[in-house]
C-alpha positions as CSV (number, residue, x, y, z in Angstrom):
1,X,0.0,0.0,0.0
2,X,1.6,3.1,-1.2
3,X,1.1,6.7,0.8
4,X,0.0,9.6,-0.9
5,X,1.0,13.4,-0.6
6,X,-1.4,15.8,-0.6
7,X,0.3,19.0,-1.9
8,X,3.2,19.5,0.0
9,X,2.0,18.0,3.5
10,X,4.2,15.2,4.5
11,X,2.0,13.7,7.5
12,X,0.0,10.6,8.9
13,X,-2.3,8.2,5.9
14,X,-5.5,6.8,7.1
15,X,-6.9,3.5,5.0
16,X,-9.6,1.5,3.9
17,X,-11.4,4.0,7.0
18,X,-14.2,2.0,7.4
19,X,-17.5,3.2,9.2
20,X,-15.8,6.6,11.0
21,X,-17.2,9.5,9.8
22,X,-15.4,12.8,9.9
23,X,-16.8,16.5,10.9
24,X,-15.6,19.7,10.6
25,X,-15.2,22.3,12.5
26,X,-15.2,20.0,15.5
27,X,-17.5,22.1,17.3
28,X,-18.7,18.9,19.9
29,X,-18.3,19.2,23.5
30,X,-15.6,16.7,23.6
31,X,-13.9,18.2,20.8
32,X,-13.8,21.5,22.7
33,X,-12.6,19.9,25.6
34,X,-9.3,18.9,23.8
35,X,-8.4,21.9,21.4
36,X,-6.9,24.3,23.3
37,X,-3.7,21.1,24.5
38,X,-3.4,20.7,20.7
39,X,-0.6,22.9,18.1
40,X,-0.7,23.0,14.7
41,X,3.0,21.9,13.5
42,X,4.6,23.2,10.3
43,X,8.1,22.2,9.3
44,X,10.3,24.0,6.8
45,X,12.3,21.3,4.9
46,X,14.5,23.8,3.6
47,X,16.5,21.5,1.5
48,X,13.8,19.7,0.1
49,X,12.1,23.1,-0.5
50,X,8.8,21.8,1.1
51,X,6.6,22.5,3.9
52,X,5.4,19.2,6.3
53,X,2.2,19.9,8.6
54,X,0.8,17.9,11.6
55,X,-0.6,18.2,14.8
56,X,0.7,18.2,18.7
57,X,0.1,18.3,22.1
58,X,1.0,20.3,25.0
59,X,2.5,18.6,27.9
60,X,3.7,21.5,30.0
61,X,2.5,24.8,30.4
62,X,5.9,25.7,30.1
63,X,6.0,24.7,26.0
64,X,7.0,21.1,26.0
65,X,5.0,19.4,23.6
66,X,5.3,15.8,21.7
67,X,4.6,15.2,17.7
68,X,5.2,12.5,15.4
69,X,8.7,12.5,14.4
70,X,7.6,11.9,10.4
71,X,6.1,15.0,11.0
72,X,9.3,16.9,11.6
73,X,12.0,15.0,9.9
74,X,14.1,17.0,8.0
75,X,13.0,20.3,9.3
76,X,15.3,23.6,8.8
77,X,12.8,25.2,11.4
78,X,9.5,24.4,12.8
79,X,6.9,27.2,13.8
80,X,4.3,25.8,16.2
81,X,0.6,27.3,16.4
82,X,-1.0,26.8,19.8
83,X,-4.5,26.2,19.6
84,X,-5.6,27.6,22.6
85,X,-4.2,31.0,22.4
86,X,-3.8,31.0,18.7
87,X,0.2,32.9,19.1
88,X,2.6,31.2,16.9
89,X,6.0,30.4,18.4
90,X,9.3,29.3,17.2
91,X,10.2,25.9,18.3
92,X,13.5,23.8,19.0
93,X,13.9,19.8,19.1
94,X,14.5,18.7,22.5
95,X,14.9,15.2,21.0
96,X,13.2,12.3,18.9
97,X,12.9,8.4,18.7
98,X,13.1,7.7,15.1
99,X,12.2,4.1,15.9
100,X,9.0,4.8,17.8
101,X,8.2,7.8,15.3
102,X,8.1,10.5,18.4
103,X,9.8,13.6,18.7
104,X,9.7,16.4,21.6
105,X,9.1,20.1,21.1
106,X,10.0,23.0,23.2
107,X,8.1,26.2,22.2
108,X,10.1,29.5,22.5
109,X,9.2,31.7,25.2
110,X,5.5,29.7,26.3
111,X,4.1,29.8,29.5
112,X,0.5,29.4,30.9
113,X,-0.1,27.1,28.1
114,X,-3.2,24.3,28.5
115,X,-2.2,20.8,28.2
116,X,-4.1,18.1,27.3
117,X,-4.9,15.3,29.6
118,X,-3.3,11.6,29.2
119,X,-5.2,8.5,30.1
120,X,-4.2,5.0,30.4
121,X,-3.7,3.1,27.5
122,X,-4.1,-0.1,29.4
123,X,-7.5,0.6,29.8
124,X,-8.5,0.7,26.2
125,X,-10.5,-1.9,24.6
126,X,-11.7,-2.9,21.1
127,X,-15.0,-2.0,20.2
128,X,-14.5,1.3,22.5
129,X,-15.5,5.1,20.6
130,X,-12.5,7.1,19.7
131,X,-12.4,10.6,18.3
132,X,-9.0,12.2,16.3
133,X,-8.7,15.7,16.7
134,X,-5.9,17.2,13.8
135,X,-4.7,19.7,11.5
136,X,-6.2,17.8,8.5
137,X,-5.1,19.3,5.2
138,X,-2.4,21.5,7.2
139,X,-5.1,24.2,6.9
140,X,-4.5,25.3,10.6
141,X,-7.3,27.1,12.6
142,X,-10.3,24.6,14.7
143,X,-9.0,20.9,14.3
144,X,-11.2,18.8,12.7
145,X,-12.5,15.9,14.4
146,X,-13.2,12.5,13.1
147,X,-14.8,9.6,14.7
148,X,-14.8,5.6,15.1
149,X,-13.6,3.0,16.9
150,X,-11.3,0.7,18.3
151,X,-10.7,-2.5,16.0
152,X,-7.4,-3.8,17.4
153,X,-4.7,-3.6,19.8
154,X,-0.8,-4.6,19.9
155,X,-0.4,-3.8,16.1
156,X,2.5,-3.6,14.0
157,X,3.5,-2.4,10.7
158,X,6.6,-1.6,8.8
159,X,7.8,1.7,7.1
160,X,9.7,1.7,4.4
161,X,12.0,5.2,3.1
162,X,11.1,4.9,-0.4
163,X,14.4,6.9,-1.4
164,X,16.4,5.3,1.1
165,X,15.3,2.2,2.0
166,X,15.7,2.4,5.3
167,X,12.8,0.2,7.3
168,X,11.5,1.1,10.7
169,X,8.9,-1.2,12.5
170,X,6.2,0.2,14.7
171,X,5.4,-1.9,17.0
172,X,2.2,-2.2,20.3
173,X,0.1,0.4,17.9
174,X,-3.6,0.5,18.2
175,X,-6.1,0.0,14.9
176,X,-8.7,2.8,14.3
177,X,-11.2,2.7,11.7
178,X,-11.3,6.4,12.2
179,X,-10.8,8.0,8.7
180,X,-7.5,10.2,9.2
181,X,-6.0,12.9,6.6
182,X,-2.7,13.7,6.3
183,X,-1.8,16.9,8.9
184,X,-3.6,14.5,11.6
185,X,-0.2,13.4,12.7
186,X,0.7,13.4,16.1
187,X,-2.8,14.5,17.2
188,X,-4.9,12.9,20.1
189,X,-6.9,10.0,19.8
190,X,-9.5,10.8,22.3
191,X,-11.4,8.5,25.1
192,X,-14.8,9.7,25.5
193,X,-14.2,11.1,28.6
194,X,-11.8,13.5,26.7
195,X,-8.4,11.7,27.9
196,X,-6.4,10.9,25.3
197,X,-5.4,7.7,24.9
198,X,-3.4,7.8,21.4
199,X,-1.3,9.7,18.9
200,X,-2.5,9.3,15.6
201,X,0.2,8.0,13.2
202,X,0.6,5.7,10.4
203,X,3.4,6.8,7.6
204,X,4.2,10.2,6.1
205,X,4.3,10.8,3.0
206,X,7.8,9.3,2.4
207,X,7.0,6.2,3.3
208,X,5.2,2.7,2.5
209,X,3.2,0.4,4.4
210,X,4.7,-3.4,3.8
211,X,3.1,-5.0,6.3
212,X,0.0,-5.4,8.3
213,X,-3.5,-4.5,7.8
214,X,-4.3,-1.5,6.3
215,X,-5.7,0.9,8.3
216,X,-5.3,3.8,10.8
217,X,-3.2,3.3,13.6
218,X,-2.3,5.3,17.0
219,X,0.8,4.8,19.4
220,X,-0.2,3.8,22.9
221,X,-0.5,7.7,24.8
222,X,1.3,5.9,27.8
223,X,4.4,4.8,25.2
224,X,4.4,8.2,23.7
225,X,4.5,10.0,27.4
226,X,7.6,7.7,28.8
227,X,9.8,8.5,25.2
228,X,8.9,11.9,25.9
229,X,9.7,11.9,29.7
230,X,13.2,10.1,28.4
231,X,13.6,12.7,25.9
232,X,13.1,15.4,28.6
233,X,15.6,13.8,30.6
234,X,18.2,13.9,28.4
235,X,19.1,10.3,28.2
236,X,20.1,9.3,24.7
237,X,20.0,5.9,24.1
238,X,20.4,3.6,21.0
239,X,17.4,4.5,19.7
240,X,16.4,8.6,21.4
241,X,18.4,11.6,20.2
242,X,18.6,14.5,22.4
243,X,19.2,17.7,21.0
244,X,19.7,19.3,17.4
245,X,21.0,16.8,14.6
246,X,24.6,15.8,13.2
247,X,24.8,16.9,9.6
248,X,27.4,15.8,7.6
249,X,26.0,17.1,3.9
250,X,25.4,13.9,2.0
251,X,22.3,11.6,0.5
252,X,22.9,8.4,0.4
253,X,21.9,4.9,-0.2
254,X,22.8,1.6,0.0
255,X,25.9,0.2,-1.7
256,X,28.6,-2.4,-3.0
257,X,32.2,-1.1,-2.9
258,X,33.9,-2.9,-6.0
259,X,37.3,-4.1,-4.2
260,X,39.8,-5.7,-7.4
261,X,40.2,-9.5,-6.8
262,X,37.6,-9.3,-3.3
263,X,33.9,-9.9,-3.0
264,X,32.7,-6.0,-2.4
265,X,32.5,-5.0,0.4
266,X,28.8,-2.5,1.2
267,X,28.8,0.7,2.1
268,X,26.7,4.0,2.2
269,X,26.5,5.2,-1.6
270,X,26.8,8.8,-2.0
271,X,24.0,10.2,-4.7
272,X,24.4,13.8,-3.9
273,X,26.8,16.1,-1.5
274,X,25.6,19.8,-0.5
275,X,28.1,23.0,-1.6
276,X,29.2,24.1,2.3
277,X,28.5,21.2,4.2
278,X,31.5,19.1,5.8
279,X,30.9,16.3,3.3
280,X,32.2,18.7,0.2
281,X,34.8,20.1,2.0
282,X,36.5,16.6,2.9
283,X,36.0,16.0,-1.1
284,X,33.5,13.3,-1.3
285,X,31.9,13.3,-4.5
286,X,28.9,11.2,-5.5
287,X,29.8,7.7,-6.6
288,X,32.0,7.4,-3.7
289,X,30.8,5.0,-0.6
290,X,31.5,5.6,3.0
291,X,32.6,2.4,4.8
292,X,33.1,3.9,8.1
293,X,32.7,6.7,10.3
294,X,34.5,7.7,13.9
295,X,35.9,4.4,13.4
296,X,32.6,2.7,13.3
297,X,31.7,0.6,9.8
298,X,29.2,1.4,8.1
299,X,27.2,-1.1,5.9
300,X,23.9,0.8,4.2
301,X,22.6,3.8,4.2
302,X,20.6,3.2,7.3
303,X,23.9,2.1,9.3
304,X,25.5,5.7,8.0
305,X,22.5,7.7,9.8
306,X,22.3,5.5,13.1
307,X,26.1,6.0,13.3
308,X,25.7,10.2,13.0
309,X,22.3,9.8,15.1
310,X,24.8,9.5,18.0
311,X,26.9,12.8,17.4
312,X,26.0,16.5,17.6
313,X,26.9,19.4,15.5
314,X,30.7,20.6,16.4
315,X,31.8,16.9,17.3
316,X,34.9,16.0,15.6
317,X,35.3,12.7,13.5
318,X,36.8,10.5,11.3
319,X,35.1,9.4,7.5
320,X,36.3,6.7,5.3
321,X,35.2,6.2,1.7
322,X,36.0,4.3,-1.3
323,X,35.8,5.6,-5.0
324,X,34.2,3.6,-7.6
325,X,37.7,1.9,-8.5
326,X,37.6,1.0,-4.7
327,X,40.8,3.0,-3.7
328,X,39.7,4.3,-0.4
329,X,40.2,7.8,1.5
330,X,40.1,8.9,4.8
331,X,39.2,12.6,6.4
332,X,38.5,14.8,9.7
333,X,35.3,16.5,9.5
334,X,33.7,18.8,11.8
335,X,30.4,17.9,11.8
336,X,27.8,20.8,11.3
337,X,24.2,21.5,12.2
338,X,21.4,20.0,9.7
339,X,18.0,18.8,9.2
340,X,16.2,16.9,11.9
341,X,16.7,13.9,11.7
């Protein structure tokens, strides 16, 4: 099942919706409830020279507030529309769990901000009403609501990064037959009592669904809340980034280093290097592959951005690459500030 993109909105798919029904404004009493924890997110991907929109939700009165991390990825900057107060802030990324598609906001200079309330996904069941609340379209102003219900638990599908290849499995999700649009991402999916008890995700437009059945599907609020308290925390793990991104100016993909007389060897293939970045200045050039970085081998094009996920702009390091005859070259490289993710 392949996503579609709607414009340039880069956010969650809904499919084969089912019986929900969808309503706009979402004017109901439950709806009204909820709106004023929610942002409307909007991402400049300033070198894909494209705008990505979704939805979040305040945690803290302070500014803190959690997303999908599709929704973000490859950001330049991200302005952040709070729904209560309707003022527009600047925001920074405190961190993000590419695996678990979440990432954490902090909004610029917030305070006094209402939050929405979390409930325990534990105590969801199938067959139990559910109502989304998002930025459909990326139009901005009242969210829209849509309706349904719970049809499974404990889901999983995997996402795969059309241009890169690179997989990532969600796992634990919960199945909706609630008829999501893309900017819907990392909005609420809402208990009747107004808790909310879900974020709505599924794949952005990036990305396609290889497994699993086909439908709309929520992360657990309780798994979202702990990467987020995690993030807050500042521990990094294998998987959680804290802070800004590692950029080191190249788009890759996976790749077999010819080595004369040897079975090649794989690599990270270069397809492009951006003017400025420390990439061009250590001379890679595309139709090189990089076999290692800071020491560590790299094998695809994923294994290149897990290995950068754990550095941080100004960290010093160490790249190794091969031309296409297979004669190999190594450089220092400062690593500079990019794209989320």
């Amino acid at each position: 099942m392949v996503a579609v993109a709607v414009a340039t909105v880069a956010s969650v798919l809904a499919f084969n919706a089912g019986q929900g029904t969808r309503t706009t404004p979402a004017n109901s009493p439950l709806a009204v409830s909820v709106d004023p924890g929610l942002v409307d997110v909007t991402a400049t991907l300033g070198y894909q020279q494209a705008i990505s929109a979704g939805t979040g939700m305040v945690l803290t009165p302070s500014g803190l507030a959690i997303t999908n991390n599709h929704v973000i990825e490859g950001a330049t900057s991200i302005t952040v529309t709070d729904v209560g107060n309707r003022r527009t802030y600047q925001a920074r990324v405190a961190g993000y769990d590419q695996s678990q598609d979440i990432a954490v906001l902090q909004l610029a200079a917030a305070s006094g901000l209402k939050t929405v309330s979390v409930g325990a996904s534990s105590a969801v069941k199938i067959g139990e009403k559910v109502m989304a609340l998002g930025n459909a379209g990326g139009k901005g102003r009242t969210p829209v609501a849509a309706t349904g219900t719970i049809s499974a638990l404990g889901q999983s599908i995997t996402a795969v990064d059309q241009p890169t290849g690179v997989t990532e499995q969600l796992t634990g999700l919960i199945r909706t037959n609630v008829p999501l649009q893309p900017g819907d991402s990392g909005g609420p999916l809402v208990s009747p009592a107004g808790q909310v008890i879900g974020m709505d995700t599924a794949a952005s437009s990036q990305f396609q669904i290889t497994s699993g059945t086909a439908q709309a599907f929520a992360i657990p609020a309780s798994q979202a809340v702990s990467v987020a308290a995690q993030i807050v925390a500042g521990k990094a793990s294998a998987t959680v980034h804290i802070g800004a991104t590692a950029l080191l100016g190249v788009s890759v993909v996976s790749y077999g280093v010819p080595v004369p007389g040897q079975p090649a060897s794989t690599g990270a293939g270069v397809v492009e290097v951006t003017a400025g970045t420390p990439a061009a200045a250590a001379g890679l050039a595309p139709g090189d592959v990089i076999v290692s970085l800071g020491g560590r081998a790299v094998t695809s094009a994923a294994g290149l951005r897990s290995v950068i996920d754990a550095y941080h702009p100004g960290n010093k390091t160490s790249v190794v690459w091969a031309d296409l005859t297979g004669q190999t070259y190594t450089a220092t490289v400062v690593l500079a500030s990019g794209p989320v993710s």
